[in-house]
BALOBA-1460 file (C-alpha; in Angstrom, 3 decimals):
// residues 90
<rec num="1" residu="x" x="-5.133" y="-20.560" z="-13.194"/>
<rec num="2" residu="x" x="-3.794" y="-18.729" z="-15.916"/>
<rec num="3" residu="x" x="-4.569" y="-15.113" z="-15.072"/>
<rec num="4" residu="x" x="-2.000" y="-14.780" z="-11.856"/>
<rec num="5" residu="x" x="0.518" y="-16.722" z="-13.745"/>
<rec num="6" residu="x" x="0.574" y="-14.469" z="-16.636"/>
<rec num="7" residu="x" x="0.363" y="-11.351" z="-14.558"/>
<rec num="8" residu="x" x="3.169" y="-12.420" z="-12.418"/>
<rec num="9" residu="x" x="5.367" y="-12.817" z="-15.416"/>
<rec num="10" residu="x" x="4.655" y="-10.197" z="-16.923"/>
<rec num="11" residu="x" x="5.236" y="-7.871" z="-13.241"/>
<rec num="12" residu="x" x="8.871" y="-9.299" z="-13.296"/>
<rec num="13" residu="x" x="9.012" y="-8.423" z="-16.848"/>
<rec num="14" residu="x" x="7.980" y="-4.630" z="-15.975"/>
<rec num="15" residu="x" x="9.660" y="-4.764" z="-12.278"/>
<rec num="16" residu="x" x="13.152" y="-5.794" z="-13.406"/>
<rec num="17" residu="x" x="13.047" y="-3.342" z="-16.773"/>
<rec num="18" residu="x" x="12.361" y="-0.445" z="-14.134"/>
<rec num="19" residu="x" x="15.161" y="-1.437" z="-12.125"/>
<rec num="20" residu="x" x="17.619" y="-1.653" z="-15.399"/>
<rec num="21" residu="x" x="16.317" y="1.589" z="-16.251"/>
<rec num="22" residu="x" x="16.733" y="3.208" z="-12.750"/>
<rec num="23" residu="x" x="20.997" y="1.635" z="-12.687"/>
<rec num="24" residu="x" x="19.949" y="-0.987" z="-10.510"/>
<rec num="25" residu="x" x="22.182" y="-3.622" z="-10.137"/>
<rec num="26" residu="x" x="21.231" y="-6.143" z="-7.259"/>
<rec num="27" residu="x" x="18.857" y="-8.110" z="-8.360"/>
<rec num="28" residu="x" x="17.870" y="-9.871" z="-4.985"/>
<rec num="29" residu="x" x="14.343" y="-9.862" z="-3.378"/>
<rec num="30" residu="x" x="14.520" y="-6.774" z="-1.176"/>
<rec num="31" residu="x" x="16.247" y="-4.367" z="-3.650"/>
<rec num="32" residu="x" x="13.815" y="-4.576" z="-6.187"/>
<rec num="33" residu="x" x="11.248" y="-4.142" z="-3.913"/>
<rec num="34" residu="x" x="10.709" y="-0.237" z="-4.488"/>
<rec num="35" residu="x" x="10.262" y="-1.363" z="-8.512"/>
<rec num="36" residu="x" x="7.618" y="-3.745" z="-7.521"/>
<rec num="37" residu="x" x="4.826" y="-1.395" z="-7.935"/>
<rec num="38" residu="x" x="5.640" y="-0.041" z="-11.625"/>
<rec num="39" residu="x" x="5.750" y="-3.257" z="-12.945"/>
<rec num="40" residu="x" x="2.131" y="-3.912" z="-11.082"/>
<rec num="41" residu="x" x="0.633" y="-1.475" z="-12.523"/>
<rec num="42" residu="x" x="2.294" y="-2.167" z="-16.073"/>
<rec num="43" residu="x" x="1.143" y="-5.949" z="-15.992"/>
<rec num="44" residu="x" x="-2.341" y="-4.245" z="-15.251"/>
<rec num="45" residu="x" x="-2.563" y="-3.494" z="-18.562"/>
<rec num="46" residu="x" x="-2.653" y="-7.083" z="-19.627"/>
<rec num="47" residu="x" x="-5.711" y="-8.365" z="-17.768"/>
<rec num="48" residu="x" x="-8.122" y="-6.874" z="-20.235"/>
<rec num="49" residu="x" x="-6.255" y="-8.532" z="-23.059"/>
<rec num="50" residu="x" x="-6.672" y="-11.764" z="-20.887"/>
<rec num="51" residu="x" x="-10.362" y="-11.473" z="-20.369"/>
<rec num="52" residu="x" x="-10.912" y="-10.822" z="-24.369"/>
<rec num="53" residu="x" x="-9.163" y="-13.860" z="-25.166"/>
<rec num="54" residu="x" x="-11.092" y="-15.747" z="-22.585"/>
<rec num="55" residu="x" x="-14.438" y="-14.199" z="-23.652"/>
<rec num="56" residu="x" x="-13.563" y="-15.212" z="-27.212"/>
<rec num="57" residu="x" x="-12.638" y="-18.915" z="-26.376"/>
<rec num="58" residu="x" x="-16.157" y="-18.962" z="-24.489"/>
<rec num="59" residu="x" x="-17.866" y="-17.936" z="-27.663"/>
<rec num="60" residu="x" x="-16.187" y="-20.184" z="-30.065"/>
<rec num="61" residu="x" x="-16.527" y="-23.325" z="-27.526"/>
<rec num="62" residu="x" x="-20.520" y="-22.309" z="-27.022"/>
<rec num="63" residu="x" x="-21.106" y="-22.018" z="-30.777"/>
<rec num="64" residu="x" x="-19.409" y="-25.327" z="-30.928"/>
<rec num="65" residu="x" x="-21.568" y="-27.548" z="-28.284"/>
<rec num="66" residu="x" x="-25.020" y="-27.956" z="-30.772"/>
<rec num="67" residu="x" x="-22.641" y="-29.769" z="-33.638"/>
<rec num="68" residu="x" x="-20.898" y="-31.725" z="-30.546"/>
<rec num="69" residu="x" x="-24.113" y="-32.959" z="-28.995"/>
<rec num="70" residu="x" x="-25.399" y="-33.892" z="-32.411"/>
<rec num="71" residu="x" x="-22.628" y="-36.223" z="-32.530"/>
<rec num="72" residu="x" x="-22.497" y="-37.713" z="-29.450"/>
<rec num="73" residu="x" x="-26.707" y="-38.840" z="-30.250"/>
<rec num="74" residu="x" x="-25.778" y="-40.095" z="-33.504"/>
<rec num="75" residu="x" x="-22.982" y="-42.077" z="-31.864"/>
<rec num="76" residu="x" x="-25.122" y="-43.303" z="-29.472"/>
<rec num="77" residu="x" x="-28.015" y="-44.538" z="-32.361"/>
<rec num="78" residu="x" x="-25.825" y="-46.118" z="-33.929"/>
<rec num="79" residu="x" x="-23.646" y="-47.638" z="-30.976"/>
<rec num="80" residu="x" x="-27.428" y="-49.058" z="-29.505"/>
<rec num="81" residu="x" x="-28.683" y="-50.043" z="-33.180"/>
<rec num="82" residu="x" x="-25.051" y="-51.949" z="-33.661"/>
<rec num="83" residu="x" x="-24.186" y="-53.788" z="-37.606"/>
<rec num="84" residu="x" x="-26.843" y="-56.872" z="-38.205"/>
<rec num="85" residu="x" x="-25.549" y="-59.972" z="-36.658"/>
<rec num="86" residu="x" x="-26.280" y="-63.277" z="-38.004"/>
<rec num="87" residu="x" x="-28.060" y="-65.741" z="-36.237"/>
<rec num="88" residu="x" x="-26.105" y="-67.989" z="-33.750"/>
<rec num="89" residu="x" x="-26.258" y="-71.633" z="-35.781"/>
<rec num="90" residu="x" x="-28.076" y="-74.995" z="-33.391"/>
């Protein structure tokens, strides 16, 4: 699941540059709390971006699958046709 990952990193990014900017200087759990919602709705930002690369990777792997399937039959033809053998000698 890459979406949460990403988002979460990039919330920490955004939390703990809003605490640097605001003279924080614990940075444990419960002090950056209060900062936890500007990065949130920074990282926001980046779940569109996510969804375009997604949306492109879908197109690219669908205009892909025709070529792919072509291959795999072909494979298959040949793989059940197999080289001439020569006759087993009595």
């Amino acid at each position: 699941m890459i979406y949460p990952t990403v988002v979460w990193i990039v919330l920490d990014h955004y939390m703990l540059a809003a605490a640097a900017a605001a003279g924080a200087t614990d940075t444990a759990g419960p002090a950056l709390e209060r900062f936890e919602g500007v990065g949130l709705s920074q990282a926001m930002y980046v779940i569109p971006v996510l969804n375009l690369t997604l949306t492109l990777c879908m197109f690219a792997a669908a205009r892909s699958v025709p070529r792919d399937v072509e291959k795999v039959r072909n494979w298959m033809r040949d793989a059940a046709t197999g080289p001439a053998r020569p006759a087993a000698a009595k």
